[in-house]
N, C-alpha and C positions, 0 to 999 in steps of 0.2 A: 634090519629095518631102518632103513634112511630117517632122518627126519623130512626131508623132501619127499619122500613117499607117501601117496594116498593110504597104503596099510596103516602108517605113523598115524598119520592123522585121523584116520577111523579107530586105530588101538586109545589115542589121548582120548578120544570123543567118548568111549566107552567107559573107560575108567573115570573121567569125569562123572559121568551119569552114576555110575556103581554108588563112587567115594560119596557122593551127596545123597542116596539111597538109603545106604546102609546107617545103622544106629552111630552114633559119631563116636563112641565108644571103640566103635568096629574099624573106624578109616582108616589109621595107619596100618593096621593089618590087612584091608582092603589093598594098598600101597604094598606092602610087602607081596601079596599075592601077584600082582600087578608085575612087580620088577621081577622074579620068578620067571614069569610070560615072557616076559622084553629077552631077557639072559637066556633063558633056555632056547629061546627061538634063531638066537644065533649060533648058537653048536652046544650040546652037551659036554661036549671036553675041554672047552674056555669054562665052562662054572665049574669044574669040578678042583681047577686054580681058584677061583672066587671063594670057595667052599673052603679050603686050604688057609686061606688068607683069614676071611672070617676066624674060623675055629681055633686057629693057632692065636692070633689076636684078643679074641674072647678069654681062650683060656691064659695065655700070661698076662692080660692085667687085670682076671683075675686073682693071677697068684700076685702080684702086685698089690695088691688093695689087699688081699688077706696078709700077708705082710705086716700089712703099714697096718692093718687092725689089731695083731696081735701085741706089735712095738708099744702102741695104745694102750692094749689092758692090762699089760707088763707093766708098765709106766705107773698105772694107777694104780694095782696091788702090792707095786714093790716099791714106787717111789720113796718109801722112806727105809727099807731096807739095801738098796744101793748107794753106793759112795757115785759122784759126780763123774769119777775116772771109767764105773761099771757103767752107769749109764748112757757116758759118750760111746764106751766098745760095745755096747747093745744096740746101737743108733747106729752106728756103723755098722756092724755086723749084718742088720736089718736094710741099710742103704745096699750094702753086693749082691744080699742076694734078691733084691726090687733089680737093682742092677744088672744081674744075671738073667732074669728071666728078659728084661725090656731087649738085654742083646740077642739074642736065644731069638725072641719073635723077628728082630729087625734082621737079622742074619739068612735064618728061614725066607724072610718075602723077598727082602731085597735076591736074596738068591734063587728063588724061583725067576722073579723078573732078568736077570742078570742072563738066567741060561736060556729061557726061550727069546731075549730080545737081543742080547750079544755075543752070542755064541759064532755065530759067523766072522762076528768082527775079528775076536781071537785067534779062529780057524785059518783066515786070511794071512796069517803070520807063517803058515805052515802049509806043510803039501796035500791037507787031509781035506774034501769035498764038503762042501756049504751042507749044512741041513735042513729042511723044512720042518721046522716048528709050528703049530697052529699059535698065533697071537692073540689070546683071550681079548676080547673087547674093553676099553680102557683100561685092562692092566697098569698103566702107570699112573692113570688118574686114583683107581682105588686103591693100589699098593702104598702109596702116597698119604690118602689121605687117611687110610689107616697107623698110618708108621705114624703120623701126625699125633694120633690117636694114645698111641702105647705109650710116647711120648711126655706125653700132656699126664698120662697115670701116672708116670714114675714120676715126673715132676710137681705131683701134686696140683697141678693145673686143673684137673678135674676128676673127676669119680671116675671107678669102672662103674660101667651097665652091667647091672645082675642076667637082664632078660637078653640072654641070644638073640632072641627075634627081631627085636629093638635095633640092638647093634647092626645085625644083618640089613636093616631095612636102612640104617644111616651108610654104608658101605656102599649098598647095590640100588640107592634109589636113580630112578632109571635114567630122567631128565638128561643129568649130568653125567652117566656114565660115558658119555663118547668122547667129551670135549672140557670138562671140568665146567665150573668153578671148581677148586678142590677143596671141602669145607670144612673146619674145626666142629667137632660133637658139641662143647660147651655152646656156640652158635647157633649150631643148625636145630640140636633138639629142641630150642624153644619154640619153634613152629612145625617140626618135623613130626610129634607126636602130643600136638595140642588138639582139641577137638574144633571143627569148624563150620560156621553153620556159610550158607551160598549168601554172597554177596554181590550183587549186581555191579557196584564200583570197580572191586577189586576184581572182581568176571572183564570188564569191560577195560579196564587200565591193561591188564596181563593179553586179552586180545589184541591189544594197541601193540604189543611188546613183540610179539608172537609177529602180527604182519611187517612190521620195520623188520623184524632177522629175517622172515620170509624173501623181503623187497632188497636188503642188501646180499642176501645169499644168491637169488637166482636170476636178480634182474642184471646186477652188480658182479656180482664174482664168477658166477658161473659162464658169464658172458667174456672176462676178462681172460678168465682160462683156456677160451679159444687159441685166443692171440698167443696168450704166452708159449701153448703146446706147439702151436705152429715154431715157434722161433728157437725153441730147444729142441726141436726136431731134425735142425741138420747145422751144426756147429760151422761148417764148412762155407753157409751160404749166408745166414743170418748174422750177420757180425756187424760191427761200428756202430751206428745208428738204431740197428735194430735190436741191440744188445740193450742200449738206451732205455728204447721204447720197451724193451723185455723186462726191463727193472722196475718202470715208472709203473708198465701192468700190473707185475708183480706186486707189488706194493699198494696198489688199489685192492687187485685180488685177496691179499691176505687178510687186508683191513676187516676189507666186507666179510670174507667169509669169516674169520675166525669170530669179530666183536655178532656178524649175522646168527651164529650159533648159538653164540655166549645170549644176546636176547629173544628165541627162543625157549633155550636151556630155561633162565627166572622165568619169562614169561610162563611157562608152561608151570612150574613149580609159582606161582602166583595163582594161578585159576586153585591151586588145591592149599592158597592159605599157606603156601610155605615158602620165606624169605632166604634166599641164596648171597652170597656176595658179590657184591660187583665187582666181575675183573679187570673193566679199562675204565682208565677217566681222562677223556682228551690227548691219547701218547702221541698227538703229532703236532701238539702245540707246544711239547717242550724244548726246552733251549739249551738241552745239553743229554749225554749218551744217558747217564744214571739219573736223570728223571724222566727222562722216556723207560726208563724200566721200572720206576714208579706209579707208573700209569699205565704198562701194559702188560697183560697177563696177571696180576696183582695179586691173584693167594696162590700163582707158583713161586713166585719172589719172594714174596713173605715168609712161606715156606723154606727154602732155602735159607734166608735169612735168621728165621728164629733158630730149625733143625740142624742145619749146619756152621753157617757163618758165624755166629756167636760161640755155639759150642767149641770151635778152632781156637778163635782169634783171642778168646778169652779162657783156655784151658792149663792148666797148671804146668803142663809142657811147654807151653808156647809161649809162657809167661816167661819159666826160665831160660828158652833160649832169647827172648828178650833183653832180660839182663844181662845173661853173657855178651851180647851182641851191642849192649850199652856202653860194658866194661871195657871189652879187646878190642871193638870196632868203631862203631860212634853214637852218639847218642839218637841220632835221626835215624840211622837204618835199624837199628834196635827199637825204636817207636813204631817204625814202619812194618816190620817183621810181620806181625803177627794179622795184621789188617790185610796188607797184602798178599800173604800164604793165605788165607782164608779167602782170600777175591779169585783168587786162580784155582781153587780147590771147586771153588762155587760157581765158577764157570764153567770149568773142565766139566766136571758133574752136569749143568747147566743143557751142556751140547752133547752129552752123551745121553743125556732125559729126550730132547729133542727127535735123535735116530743114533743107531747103529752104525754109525757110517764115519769115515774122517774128515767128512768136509763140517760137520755138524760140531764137532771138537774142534776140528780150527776157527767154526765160528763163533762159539763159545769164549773160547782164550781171546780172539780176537775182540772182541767186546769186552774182557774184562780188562785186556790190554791196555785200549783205547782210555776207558775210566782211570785206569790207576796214571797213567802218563798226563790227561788233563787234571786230574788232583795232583800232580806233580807240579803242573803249571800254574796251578793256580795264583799262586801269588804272583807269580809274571803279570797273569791276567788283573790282578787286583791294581798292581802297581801303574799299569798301562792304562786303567779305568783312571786313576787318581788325578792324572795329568788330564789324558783327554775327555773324561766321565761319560764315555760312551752308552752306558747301562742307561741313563736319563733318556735317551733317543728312541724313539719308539724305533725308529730305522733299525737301529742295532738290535733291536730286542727281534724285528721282523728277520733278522742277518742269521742270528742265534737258532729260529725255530728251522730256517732253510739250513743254515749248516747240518742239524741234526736229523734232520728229515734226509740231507744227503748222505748221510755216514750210516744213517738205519738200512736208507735202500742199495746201498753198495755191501753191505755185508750180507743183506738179503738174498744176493748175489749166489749166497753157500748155500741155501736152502732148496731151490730149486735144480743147482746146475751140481749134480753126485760127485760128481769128480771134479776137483780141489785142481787141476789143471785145466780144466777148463773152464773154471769159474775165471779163472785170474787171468787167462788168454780172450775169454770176452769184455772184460772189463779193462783190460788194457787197450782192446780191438776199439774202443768209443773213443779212444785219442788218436790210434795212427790210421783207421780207416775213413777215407773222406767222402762217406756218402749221405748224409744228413737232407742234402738236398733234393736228392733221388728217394730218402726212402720218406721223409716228411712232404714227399710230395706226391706220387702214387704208389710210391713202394709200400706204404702201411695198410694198403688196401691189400696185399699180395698173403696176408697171416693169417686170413679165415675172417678177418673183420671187413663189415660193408661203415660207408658213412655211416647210415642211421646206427649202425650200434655204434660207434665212436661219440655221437652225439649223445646217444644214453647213458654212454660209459660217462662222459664230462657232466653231464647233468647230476648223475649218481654221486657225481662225487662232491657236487655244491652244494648237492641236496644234505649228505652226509656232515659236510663245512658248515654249513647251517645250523642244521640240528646239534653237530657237538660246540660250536659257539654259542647258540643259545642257551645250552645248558650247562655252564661253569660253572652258574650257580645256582640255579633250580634245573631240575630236570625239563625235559620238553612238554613230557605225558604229564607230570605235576603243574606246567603253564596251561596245558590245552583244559586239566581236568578242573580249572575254575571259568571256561569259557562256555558257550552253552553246548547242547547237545549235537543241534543243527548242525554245528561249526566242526564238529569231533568227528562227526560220524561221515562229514564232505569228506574231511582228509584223508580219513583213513582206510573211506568206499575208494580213495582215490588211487591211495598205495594197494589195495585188494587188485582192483582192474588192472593198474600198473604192470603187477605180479602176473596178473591172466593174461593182459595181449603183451607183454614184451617179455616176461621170464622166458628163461633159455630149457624149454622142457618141447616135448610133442611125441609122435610117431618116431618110434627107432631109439627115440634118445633117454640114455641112463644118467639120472642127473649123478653129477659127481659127488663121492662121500666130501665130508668136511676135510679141511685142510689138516686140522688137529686130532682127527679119527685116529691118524698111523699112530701119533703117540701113546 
C-alpha cells in the first residue's frame, strides 16, 4: 500500500474517522489495530519478523528492568549488611547480566536483518546461487528503532514498557514504517499514547504537510525519475553530459522524494496528535560534507552516533589502544585513533544500512573518508582564512554551500549506478566526453523529458529553495498559520491542482514506491 495510492489514502481517511470516534481512552489501541491492517496487508510472512522483533525486545528489557529492580531492593534491605567492596561486585554482577540479555536481543534482530538482507552479498564471495528472501516492510527502520530501544533500557535512559501492546504499537506504527523517521520511545510515547480530542489547527497545519510531500513526490520526483531511468538505461549511449544531467536529476529526485515522504510520514502522524522528528533541516545549504549530514536523514545519524560512534571511540579498548599509540607512536595518531576507527566503522555500517550491494559500502567509506581528510585540513583551512579572511565573504560562504552540493551529487553517483564500475566510468565520462553542446541543446529532450516538464522540474526546485530559505528560522506552515485563512487555503488549493494536472500518475502508470522503501 503505497503512500501515493488511492487505497493509502482511503485507509488514512478511515482510521482518522475511527481514532476521533472511539472513546479516547480507546485510540492508541484504535492505532494499534490500524498498523495490524497496514502490516498484514503487505504479506503475512514479513510480520511474523515484526512479531520476532517485538517479542524478543519486549521480553529482554524486560529482563532488563527486572534486574535493575531487584539490584534496587537488594540495595535497600542489605545496604547496611554489605561492605562497599560486596556492593560494587553485586552492581557489576547485576551490570552482565542487564548486559547479556541487551546483547542476546541486539544479536537476535540484527541477525535476522543481516540474513534476509545480506545474505546474497556474502554468497557473491562464493560459487553458491543468490536466494530470494521476502524483505519485511521497513525491516531496517523497525529493527533500528527498536535496538534503539533495548539500548536506552540498559542504559537507564528509560524504562521498560510493562504493556506488550504499547510497545508493539511504538514499533509497528504505520506512518513511518516505510521510510522512517526512526524514533526514541522516551519521545515518541509522549504523544503516541496521550489521549486526543480533533483539532481543527493541528487537522489543517498536518494537511498543509501532507500536500507539500504529495507536490514534491509526484510533481517533482516522480517526474525526475523519468529522465534518470532513461540515462541509466544504456551506459554505452548516455555518457559525458548526460551523465551530468543524470546527477543533477538525481539529486533533485532524491530531495523531493525522500524529504516528500518524510512530510507526509509527520503530516499524517499530526492529524492523529502525534509529534515525529524531524529528519532534514536545509542539507543543501550546508558548507561542508559533516553538516550536510547534520541536516540530513537526522535520527539515522544520531542513531549511529549515540548506538555506535560513542560506544567505539570512547570504549575501554579503544582508549587503551590509544595510549599505546600515544607512547610507541605519537601523540596525534593516538588522539586520532579512536575518533577515526569509529568514523569508518560508522560508515562502513552507514552504506551497508543503505543496500546490500558494494557500491553502497564504497559510498559509505567514501563519505567518511572525505570528512575525516577535511578535518585533517582543517587548520590549513583556518590558517588560509587568517590571511585572506575569506569566511567574511558572503561569496565564499556561496563557494562553500556549491562545493558541498557538488561532492554530495557526485557520490550520489553510487546510489543509483549498482556497479562501482560504472559509476566511476560515468563520472569520469563528464570530463573526456565533449558533448555538452549537443545534449544541453536537444539532446535532453531525447530521456523521456519534454520542455514543459523541465520547466516544472526548475520551478519545483525554487519552489522547494524557497520554502527551505524561508524556513531557517520559523517554519513556513508556522509563517502561513499567523496569516489569514483566505491566504492559506489559495496556496495550498494551489499545490492540491498542481498535484492534479501535473503529477506524474494516470492510465497505465504505477506511481513509483519511495526511494527509501528498499531500506
Amino acid at each position: 500500500m503505497l503512500f501515493t495510492s488511492v487505497s493509502f489514502v482511503i485507509f488514512v481517511a478511515a482510521v482518522l474517522l475511527m481514532y476521533y470516534i472511539v472513546p479516547k481512552k480507546w485510540q492508541w489501541i484504535m492505532l494499534l489495530c490500524a498498523n495490524v491492517c497496514f502490516y498484514l496487508q503487505a504479506g503475512v510472512r514479513g510480520a511474523i519478523f515484526m512479531i520476532a522483533t517485538i517479542i524478543s525486545t519486549y521480553f529482554c528489557s524486560r529482563m532488563i528492568e527486572k534486574a535493575s529492580d531487584r539490584q534496587k531492593l537488594a540495595m535497600e534491605k542489605l545496604k547496611d549488611l554489605m561492605t562497599k567492596e560486596q556492593k560494587k561486585a553485586y552492581k557489576a554482577k547485576t551490570k552482565k547480566n542487564q548486559r547479556m540479555w541487551m546483547v542476546l536481543c541486539i544479536l537476535f534482530n540484527f541477525g535476522i536483518l543481516a540474513v534476509l538482507k545480506y545474505t546474497n552479498l556474502f554468497i557473491s564471495f562464493t560459487s553458491l546461487k543468490p536466494v530470494n528472501f521476502i524483505l519485511p516492510m521497513g525491516i531496517s527502520f523497525y529493527t533500528f528503532q527498536s535496538m534503539g530501544y533495548i539500548i536506552d533500557v540498559y542504559r537507564g535512559v528509560t524504562e521498560a514498557e510493562n504493556n506488550i501492546f504499547k510497545f508493539t504499537l511504538f514499533v509497528s506504527f504505520f506512518p513511518q514504517l516505510m521510510q522512517g523517521p526512526i524514533s526514541r520511545w522516551k519521545d515518541l510515547k509522549e504523544t503516541l499514547f496521550e489521549e486526543h480530542s480533533f483539532s481543527w489547527e493541528r487537522f489543517e497545519s498536518g494537511i498543509q504537510r501532507i500536500i507539500w510531500g504529495y507536490f514534491k513526490k509526484m510533481v517533482i520526483a516522480d517526474r525526475a525519475a523519468i529522465g534518470l531511468a532513461t540515462i541509466t538505461s544504456d551506459f554505452s549511449k548516455y555518457t559525458g553530459a548526460y551523465a551530468f544531467l543524470g546527477m543533477l536529476i538525481y539529486a533533485v529526485e532524491l530531495y523531493a522524494d525522500f524529504t516528500g515522504g518524510i512530510d507526509i510520514t509527520i503530516g499524517i502522524a499530526e492529524l492523529f496528535g502525534i509529534r515525529l522528528p524531524e529528519n532534514f533541516r536545509q542539507p543543501f545549504f550546508s558548507k561542508s560534507l559533516a553538516e550536510y549530514w547534520r541536516r540530513w536523514h537526522i535520527t539515522l545519524c544520531a542513531w549511529f552516533k549515540d548506538y555506535v560512534f560513542y560506544p567505539i571511540s570512547m570504549s575501554k579498548k579503544m582508549n587503551k589502544a590509544s595510549k599505546w599509540l600515544k607512547k610507541h607512536v605519537s601523540t596525534g595518531i593516538g588522539q586520532r585513533f579512536p575518533i577515526y576507527t569509529a568514523t569508518i566503522v560508522v560508515w562502513f555500517v552507514t552504506g551497508m544500512w543503505h543496500g546490500a550491494s558494494w557500491n553502497f559500502i564504497v559510498w559509505g567509506l567514501l563519505n567518511g573518508i572525505i570528512m575525516l581528510a577535511s578535518q585533517e585540513l582543517e587548520p590549513v583551512y583556518a590558517k588560509v582564512d587568517g590571511k585572506l579572511h575569506l569566511k567574511k565573504h558572503t561569496a565564499y560562504k556561496v563557494f562553500e554551500i556549491i562545493r558541498t552540493t557538488a561532492i554530495v551529487c557526485v557520490l550520489q553517483m553510487l546510489d543509483y549506478h549498482r556497479n562501482i564500475a560504472d559509476a566511476f566510468r560515468q563520472f569520469i565520462s563528464m570530463f573526456t566526453t565533449a558533448n555538452y553542446a549537443s545534449v544541453f541543446g536537444s539532446g535532453m529532450f531525447n530521456i523521456g523529458l519534454s520542455l514543459p516538464d523541465y520547466i516544472l522540474l526548475l520551478a519545483g526546485v525554487i519552489i522547494m529553495y524557497i520554502v527551505s530559505f524561508a524556513g531557517r528560522e520559523e517554519s513556513v506552515r508556522e509563517r502561513l498559520s499567523k496569516k489569514s485563512f483566505a491566504l492559506r487555503f489559495t496556496i495550498f488549493l494551489a499545490l492540491f491542482l498542481g498535484i492534479a494536472v501535473f503529477g506524474v500518475y494516470g492510465i497505465g502508470y504505477e506511481s513509483s514506491q519511495f526511494i527509501y522503501n528498499q531500506f
